[in-house]
Biopython code that builds the backbone (N, CA, C, O; Angstrom):
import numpy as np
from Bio.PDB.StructureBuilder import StructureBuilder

atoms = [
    (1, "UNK", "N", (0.839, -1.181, 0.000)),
    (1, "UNK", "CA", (0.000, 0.000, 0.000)),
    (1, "UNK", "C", (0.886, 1.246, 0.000)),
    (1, "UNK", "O", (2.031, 1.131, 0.435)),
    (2, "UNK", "N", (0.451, 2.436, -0.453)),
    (2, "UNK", "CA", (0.742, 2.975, -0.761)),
    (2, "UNK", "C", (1.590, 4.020, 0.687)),
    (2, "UNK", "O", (2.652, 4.587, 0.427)),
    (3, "UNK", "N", (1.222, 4.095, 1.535)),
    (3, "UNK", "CA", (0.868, 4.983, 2.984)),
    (3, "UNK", "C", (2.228, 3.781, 3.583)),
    (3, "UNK", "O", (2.954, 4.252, 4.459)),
    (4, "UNK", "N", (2.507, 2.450, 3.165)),
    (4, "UNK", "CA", (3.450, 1.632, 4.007)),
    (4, "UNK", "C", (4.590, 1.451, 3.320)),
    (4, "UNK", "O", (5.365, 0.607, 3.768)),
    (5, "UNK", "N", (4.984, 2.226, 2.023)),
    (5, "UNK", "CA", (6.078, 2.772, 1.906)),
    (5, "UNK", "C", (6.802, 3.834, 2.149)),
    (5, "UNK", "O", (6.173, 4.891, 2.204)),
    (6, "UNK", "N", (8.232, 3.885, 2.353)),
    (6, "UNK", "CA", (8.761, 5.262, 3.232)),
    (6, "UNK", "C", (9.913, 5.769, 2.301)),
    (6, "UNK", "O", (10.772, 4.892, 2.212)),
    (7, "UNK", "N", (10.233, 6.933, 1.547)),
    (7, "UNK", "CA", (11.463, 7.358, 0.718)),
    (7, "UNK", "C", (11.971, 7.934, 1.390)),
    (7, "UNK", "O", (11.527, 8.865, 2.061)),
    (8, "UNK", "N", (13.574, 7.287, 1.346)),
    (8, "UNK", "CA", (14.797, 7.560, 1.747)),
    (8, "UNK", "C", (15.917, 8.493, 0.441)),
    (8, "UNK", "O", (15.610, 8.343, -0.742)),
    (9, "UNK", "N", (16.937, 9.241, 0.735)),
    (9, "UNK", "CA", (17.521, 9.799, 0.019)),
    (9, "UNK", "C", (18.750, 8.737, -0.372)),
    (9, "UNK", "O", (19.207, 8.476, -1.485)),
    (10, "UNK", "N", (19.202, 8.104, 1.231)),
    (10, "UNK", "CA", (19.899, 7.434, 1.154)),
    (10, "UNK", "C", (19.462, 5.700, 1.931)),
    (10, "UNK", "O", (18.463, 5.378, 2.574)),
    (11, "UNK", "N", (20.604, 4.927, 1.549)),
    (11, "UNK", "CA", (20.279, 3.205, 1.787)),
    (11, "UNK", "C", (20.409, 3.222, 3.545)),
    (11, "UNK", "O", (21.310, 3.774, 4.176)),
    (12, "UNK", "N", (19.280, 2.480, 4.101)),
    (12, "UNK", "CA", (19.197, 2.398, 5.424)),
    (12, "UNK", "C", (19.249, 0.895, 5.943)),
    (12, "UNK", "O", (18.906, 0.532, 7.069)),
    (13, "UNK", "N", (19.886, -0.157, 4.615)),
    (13, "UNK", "CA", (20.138, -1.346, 5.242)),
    (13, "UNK", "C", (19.120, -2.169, 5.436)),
    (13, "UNK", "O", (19.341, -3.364, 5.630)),
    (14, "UNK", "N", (17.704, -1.608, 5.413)),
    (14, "UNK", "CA", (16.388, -2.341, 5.457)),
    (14, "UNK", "C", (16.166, -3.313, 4.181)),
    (14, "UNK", "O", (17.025, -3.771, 3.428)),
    (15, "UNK", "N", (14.463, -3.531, 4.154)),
    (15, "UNK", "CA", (14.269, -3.819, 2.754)),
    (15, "UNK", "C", (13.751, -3.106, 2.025)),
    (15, "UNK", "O", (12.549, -2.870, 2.145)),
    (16, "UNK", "N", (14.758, -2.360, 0.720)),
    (16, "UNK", "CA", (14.563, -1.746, 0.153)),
    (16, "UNK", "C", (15.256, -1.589, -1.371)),
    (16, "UNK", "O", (16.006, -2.506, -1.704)),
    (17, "UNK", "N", (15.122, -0.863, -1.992)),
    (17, "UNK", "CA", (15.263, -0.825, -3.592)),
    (17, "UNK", "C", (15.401, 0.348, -4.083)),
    (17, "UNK", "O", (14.400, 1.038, -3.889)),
    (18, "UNK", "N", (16.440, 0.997, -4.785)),
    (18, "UNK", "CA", (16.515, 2.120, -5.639)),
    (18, "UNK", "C", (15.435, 2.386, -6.804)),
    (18, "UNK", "O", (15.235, 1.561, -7.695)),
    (19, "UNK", "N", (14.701, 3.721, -6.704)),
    (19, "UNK", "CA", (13.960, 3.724, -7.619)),
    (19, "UNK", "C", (13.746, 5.219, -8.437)),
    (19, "UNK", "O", (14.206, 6.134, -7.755)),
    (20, "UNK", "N", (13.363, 5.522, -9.286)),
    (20, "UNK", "CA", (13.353, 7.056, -9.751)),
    (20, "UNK", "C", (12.029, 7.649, -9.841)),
    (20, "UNK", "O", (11.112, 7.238, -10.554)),
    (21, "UNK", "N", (12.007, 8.625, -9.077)),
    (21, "UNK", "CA", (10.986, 9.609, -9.619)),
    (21, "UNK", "C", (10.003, 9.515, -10.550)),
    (21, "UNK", "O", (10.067, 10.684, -10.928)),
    (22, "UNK", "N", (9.055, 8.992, -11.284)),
    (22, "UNK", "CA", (8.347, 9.243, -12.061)),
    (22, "UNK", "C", (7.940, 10.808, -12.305)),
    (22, "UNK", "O", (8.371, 11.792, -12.905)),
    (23, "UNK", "N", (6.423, 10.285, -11.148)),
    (23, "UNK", "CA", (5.460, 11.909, -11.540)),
    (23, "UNK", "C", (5.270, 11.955, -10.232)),
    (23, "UNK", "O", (5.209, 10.871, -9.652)),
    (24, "UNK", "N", (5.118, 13.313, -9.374)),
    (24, "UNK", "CA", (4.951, 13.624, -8.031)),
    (24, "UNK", "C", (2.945, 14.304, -8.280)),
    (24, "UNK", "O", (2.787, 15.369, -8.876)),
    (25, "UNK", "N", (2.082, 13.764, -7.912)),
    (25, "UNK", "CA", (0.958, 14.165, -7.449)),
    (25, "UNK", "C", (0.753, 14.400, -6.319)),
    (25, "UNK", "O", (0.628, 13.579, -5.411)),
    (26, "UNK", "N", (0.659, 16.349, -6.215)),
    (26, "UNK", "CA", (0.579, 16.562, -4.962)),
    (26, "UNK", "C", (-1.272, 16.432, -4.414)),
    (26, "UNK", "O", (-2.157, 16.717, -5.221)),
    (27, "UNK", "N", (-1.485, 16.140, -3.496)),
    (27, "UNK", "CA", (-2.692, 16.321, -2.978)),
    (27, "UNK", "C", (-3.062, 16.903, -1.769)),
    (27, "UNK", "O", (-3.299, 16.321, -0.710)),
    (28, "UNK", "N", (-3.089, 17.989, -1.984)),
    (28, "UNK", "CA", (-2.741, 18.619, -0.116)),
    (28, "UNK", "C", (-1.163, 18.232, 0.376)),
    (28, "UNK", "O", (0.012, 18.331, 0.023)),
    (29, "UNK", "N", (-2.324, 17.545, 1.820)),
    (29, "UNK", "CA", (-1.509, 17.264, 2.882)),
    (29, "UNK", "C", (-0.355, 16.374, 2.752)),
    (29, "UNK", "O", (0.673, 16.228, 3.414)),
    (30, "UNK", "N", (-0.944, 15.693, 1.455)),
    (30, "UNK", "CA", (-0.115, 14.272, 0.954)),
    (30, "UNK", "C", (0.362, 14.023, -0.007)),
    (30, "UNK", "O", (-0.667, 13.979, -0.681)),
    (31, "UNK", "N", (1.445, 13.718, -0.959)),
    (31, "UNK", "CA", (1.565, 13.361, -2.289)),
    (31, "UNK", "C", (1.074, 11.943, -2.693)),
    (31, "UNK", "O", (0.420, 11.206, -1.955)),
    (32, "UNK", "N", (1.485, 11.646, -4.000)),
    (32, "UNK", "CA", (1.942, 10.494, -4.531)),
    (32, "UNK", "C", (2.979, 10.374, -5.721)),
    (32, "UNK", "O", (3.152, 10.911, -6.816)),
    (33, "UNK", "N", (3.604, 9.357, -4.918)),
    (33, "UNK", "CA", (4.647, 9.857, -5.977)),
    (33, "UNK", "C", (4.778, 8.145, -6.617)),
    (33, "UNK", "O", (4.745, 7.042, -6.071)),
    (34, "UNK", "N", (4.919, 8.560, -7.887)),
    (34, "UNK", "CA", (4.983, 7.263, -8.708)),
    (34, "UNK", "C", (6.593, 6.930, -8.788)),
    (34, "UNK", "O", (7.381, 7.872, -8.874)),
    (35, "UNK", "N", (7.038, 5.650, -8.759)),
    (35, "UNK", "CA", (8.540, 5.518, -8.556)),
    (35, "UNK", "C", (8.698, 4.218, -9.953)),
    (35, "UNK", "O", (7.829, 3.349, -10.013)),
    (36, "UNK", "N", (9.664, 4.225, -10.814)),
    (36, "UNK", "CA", (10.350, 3.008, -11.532)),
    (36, "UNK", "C", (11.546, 2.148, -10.697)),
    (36, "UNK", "O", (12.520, 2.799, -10.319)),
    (37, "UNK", "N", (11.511, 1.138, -10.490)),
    (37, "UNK", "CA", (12.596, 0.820, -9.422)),
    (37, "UNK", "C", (13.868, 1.018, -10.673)),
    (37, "UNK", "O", (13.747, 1.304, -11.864)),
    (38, "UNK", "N", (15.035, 0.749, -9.890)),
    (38, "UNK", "CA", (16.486, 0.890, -11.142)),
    (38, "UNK", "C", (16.469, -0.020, -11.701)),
    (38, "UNK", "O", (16.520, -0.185, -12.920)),
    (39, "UNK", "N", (16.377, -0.920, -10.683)),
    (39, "UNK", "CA", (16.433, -2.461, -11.285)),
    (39, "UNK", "C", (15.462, -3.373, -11.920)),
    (39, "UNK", "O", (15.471, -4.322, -11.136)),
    (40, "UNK", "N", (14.756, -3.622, -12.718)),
    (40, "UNK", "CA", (14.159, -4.684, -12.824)),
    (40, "UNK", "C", (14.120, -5.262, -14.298)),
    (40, "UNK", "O", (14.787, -4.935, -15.280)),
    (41, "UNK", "N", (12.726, -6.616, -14.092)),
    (41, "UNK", "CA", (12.924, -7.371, -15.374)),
    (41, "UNK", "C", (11.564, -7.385, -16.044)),
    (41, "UNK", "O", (11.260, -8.376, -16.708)),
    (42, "UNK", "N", (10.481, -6.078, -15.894)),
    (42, "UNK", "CA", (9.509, -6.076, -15.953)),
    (42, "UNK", "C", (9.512, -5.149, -15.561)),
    (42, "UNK", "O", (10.050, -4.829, -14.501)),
    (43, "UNK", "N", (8.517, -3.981, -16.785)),
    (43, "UNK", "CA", (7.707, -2.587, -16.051)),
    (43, "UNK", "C", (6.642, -2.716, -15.093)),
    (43, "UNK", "O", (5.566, -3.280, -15.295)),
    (44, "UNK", "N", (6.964, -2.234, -14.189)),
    (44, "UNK", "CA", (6.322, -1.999, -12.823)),
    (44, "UNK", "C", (6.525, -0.034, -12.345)),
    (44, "UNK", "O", (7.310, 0.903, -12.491)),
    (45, "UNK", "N", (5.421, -0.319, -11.829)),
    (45, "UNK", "CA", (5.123, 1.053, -11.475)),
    (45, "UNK", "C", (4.932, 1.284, -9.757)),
    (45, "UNK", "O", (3.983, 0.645, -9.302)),
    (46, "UNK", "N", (5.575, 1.969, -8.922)),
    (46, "UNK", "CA", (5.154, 1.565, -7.326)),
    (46, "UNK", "C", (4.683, 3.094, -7.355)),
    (46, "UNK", "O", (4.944, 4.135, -7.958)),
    (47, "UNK", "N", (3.832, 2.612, -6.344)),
    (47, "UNK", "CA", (3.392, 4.369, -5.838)),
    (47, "UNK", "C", (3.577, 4.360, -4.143)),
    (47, "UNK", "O", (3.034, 3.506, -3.443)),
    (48, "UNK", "N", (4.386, 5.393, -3.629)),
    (48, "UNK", "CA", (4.054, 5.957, -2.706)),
    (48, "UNK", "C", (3.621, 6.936, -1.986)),
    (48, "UNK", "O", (3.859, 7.957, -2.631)),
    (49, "UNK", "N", (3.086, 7.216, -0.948)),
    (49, "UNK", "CA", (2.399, 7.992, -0.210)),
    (49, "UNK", "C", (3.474, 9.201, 0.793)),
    (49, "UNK", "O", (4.070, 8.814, 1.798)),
    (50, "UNK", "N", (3.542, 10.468, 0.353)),
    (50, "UNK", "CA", (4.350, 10.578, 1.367)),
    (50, "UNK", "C", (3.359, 11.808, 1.916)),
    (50, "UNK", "O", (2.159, 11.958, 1.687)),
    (51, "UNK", "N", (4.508, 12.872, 2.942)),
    (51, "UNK", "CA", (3.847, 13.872, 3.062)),
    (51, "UNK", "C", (3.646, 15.382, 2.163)),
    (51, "UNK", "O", (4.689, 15.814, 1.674)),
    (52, "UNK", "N", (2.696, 15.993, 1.982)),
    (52, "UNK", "CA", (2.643, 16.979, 0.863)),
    (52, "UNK", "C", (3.516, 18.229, 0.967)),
    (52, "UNK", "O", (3.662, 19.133, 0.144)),
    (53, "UNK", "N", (4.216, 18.019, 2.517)),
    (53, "UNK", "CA", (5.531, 19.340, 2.332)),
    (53, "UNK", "C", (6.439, 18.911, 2.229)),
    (53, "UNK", "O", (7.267, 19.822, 2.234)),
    (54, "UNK", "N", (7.081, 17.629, 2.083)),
    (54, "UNK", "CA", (8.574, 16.972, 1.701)),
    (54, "UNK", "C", (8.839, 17.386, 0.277)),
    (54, "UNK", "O", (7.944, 16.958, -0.452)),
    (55, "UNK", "N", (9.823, 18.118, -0.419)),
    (55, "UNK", "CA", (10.439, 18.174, -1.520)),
    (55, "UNK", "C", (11.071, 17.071, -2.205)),
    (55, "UNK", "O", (12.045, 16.361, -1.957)),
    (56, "UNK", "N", (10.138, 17.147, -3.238)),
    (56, "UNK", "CA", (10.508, 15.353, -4.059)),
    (56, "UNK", "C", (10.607, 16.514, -5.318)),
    (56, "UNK", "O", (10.007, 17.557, -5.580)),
    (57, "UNK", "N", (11.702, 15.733, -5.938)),
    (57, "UNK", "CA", (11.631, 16.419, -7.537)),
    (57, "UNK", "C", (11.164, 14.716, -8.737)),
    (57, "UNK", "O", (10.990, 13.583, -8.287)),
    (58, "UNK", "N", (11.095, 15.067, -10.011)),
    (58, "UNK", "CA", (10.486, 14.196, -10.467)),
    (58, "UNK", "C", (11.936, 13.633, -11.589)),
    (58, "UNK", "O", (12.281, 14.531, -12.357)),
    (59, "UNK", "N", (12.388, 12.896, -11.667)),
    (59, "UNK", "CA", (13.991, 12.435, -12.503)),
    (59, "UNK", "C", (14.561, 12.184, -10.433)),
    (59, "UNK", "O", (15.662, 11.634, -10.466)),
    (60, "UNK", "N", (14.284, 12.337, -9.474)),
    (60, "UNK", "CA", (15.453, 12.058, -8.701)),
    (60, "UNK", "C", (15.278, 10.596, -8.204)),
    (60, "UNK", "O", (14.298, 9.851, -8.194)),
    (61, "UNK", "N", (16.377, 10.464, -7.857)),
    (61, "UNK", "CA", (16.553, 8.916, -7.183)),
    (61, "UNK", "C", (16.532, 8.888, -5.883)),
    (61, "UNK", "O", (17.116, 9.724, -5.194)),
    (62, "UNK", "N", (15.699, 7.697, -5.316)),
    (62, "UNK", "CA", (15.456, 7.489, -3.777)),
    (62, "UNK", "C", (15.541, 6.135, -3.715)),
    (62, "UNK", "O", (15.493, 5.269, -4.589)),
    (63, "UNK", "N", (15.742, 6.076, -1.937)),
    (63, "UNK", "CA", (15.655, 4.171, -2.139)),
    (63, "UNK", "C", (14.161, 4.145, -0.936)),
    (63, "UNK", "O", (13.869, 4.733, 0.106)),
    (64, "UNK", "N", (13.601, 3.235, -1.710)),
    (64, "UNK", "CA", (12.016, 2.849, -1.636)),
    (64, "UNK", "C", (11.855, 1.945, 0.012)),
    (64, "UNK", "O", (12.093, 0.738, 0.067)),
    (65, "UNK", "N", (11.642, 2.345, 0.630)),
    (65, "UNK", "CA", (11.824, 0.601, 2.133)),
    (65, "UNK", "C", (10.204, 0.151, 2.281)),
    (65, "UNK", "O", (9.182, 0.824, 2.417)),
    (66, "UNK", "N", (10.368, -0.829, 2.220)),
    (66, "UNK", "CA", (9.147, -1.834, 2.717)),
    (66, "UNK", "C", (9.397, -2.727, 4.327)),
    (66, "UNK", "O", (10.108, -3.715, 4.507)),
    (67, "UNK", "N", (8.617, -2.044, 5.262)),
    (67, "UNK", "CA", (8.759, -2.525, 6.262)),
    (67, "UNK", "C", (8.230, -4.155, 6.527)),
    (67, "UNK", "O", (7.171, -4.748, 6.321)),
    (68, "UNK", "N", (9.398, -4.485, 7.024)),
    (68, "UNK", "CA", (9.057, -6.201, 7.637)),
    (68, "UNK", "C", (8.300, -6.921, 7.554)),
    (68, "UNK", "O", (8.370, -7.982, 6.934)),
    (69, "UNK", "N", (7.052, -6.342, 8.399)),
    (69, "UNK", "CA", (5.904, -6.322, 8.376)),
    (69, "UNK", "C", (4.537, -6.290, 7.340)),
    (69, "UNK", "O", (3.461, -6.882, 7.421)),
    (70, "UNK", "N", (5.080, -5.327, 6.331)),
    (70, "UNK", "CA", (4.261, -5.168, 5.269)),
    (70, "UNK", "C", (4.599, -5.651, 4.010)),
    (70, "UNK", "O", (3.992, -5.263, 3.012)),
    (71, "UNK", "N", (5.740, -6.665, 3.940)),
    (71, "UNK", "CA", (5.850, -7.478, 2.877)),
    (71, "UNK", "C", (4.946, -9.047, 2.840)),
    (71, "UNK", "O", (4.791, -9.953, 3.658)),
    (72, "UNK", "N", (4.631, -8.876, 1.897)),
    (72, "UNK", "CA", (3.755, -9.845, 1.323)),
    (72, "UNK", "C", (3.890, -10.416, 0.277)),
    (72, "UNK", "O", (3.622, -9.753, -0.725)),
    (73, "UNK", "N", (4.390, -11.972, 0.071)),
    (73, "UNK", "CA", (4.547, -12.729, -0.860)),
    (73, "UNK", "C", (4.027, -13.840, -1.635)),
    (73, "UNK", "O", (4.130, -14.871, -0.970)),
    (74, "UNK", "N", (3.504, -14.047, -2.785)),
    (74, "UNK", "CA", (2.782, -15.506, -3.312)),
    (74, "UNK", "C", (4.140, -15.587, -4.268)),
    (74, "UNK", "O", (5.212, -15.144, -4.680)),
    (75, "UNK", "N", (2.989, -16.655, -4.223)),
    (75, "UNK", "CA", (3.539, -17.653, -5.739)),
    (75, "UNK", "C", (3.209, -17.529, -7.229)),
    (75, "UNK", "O", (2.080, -17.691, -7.693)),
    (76, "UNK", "N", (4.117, -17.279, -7.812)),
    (76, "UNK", "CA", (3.589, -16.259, -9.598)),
    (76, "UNK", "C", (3.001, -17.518, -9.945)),
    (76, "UNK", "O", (2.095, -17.448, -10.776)),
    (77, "UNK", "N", (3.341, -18.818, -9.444)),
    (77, "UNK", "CA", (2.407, -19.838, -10.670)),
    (77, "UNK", "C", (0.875, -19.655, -10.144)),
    (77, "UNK", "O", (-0.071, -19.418, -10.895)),
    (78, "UNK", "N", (0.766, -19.837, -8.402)),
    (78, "UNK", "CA", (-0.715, -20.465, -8.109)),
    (78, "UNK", "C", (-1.285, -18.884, -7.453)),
    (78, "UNK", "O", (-2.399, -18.752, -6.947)),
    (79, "UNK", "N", (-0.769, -18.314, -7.522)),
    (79, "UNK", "CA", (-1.438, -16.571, -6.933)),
    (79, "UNK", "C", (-1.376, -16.774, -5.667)),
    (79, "UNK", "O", (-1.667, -15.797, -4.977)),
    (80, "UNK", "N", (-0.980, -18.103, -4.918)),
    (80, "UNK", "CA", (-1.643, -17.958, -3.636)),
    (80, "UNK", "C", (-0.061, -17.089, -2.496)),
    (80, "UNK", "O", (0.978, -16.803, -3.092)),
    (81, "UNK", "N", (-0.155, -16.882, -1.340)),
    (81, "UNK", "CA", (0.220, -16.690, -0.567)),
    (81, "UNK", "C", (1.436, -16.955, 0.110)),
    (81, "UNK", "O", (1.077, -17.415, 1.194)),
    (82, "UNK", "N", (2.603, -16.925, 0.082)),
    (82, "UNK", "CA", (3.708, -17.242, 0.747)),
    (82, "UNK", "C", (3.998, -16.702, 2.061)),
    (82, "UNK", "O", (4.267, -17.418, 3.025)),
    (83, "UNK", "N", (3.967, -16.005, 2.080)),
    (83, "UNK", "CA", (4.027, -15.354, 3.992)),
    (83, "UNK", "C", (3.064, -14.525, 4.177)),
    (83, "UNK", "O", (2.567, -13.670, 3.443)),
    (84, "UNK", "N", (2.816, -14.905, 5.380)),
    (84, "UNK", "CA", (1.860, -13.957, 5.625)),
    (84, "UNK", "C", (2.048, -13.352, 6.417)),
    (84, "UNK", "O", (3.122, -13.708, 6.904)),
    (85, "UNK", "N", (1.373, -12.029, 7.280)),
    (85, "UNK", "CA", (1.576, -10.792, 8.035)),
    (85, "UNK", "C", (2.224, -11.920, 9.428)),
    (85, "UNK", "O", (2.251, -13.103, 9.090)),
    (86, "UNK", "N", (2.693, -11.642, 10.820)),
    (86, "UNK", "CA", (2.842, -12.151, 11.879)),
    (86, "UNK", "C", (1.555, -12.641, 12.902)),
    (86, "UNK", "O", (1.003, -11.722, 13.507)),
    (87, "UNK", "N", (1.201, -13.598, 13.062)),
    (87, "UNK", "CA", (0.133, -13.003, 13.902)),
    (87, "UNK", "C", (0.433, -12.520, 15.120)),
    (87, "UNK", "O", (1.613, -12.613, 15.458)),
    (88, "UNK", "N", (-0.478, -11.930, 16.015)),
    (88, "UNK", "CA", (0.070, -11.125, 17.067)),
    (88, "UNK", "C", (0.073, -12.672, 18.197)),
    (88, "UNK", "O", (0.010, -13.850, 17.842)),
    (89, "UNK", "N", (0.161, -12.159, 19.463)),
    (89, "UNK", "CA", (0.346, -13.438, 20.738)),
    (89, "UNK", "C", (-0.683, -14.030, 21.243)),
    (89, "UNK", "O", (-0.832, -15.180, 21.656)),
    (90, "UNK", "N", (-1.515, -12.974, 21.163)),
    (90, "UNK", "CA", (-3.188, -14.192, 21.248)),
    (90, "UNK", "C", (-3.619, -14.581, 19.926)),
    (90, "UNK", "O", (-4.570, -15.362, 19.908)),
    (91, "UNK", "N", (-3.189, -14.254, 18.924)),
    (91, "UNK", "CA", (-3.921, -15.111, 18.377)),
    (91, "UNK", "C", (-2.953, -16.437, 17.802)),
    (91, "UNK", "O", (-3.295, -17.558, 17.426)),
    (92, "UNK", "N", (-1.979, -15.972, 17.879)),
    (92, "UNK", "CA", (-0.797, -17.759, 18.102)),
    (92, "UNK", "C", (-1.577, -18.315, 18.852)),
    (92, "UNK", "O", (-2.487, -19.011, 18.400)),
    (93, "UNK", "N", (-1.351, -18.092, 20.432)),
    (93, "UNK", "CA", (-1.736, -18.376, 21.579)),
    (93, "UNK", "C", (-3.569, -19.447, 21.209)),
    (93, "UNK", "O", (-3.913, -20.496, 21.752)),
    (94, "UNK", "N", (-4.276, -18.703, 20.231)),
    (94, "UNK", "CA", (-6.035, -19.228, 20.632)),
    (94, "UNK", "C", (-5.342, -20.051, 19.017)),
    (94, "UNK", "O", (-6.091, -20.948, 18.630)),
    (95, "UNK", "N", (-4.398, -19.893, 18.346)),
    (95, "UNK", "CA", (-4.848, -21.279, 16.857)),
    (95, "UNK", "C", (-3.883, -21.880, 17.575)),
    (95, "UNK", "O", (-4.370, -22.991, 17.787)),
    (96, "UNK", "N", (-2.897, -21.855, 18.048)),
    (96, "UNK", "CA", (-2.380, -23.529, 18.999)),
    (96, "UNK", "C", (-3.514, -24.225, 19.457)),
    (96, "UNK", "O", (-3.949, -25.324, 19.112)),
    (97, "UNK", "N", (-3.953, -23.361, 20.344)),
    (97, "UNK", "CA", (-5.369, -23.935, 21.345)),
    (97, "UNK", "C", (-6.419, -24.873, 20.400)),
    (97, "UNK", "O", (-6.947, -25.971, 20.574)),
    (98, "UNK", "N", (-6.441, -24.099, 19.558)),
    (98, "UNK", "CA", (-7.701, -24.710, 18.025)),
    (98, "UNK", "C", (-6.829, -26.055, 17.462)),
    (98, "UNK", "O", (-7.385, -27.092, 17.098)),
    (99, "UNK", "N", (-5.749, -25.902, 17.459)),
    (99, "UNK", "CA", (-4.979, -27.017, 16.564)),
    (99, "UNK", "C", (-4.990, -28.371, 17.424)),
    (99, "UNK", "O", (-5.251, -29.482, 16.964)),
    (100, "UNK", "N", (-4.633, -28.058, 18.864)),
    (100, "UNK", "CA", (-4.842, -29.290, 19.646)),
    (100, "UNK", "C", (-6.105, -29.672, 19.988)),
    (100, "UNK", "O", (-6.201, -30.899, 19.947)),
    (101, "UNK", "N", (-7.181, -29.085, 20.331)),
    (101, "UNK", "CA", (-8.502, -29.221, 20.363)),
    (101, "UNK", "C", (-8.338, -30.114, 19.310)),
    (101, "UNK", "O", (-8.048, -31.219, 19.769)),
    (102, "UNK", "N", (-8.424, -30.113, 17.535)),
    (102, "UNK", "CA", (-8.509, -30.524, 16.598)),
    (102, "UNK", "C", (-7.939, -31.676, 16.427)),
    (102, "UNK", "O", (-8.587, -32.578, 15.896)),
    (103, "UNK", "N", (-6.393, -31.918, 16.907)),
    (103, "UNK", "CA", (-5.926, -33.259, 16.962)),
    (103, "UNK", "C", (-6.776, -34.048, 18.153)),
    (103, "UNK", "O", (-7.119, -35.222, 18.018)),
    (104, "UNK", "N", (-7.028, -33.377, 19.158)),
    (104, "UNK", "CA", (-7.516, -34.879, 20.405)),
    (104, "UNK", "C", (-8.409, -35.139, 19.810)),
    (104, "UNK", "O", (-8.596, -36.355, 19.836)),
    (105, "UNK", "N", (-9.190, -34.562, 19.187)),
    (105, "UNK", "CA", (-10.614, -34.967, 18.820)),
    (105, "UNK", "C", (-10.844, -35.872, 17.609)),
    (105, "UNK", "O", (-11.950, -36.223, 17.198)),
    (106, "UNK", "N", (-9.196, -36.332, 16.890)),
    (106, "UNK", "CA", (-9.380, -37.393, 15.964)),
    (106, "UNK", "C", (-9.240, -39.047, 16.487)),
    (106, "UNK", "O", (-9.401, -39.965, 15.682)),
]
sb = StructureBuilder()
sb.init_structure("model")
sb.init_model(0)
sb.init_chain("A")
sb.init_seg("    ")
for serial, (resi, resn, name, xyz) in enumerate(atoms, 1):
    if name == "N":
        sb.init_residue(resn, " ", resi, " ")
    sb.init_atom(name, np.array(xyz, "f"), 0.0, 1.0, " ", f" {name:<3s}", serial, name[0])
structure = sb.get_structure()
């Protein structure tokens, strides 16, 4: 999403990717700024969300971070799902609980 990416000027060691400037749409309070990563093997377009008084020019280079948390991965053959978000401690905590319930009961 757009709001759970963060532009950096420079590399912060996270997970992240060099990308350029497209087009900056300001909207108020907020932009969007469309980014090409440097790298890739396929046109892709990312958009992020930033704030509408940060100075972004449109040709500059930033590196893009996707927090931990908000990466999300499938599988290009079956669409489905490869990781999913963390769950938090109760709800580990109540699908253990569900999983053994489920085994005694075979």
């Amino acid at each position: 999403r757009p709001e759970d990416l963060t532009l950096h000027d420079d590399p912060t060691g996270g997970h992240e990717f060099e990308a350029v400037v497209d087009v900056v749409e300001p909207m108020g309070s907020i932009s969007y700024v469309y980014l090409q990563p440097r790298q890739q093997d396929h046109e892709q377009t990312f958009i992020a969300e930033t704030d509408g008084q940060r100075p972004i020019s449109e040709g500059s280079e930033v590196y893009v971070e996707i927090p931990d948390d908000d990466v999300h991965l499938f599988d290009a053959q079956s669409g489905e799902t490869i990781h999913q978000r963390k769950l938090d401690e109760r709800a580990e905590v109540a699908l253990e609980e569900r999983m053994q319930t489920v085994s005694s009961s075979d």
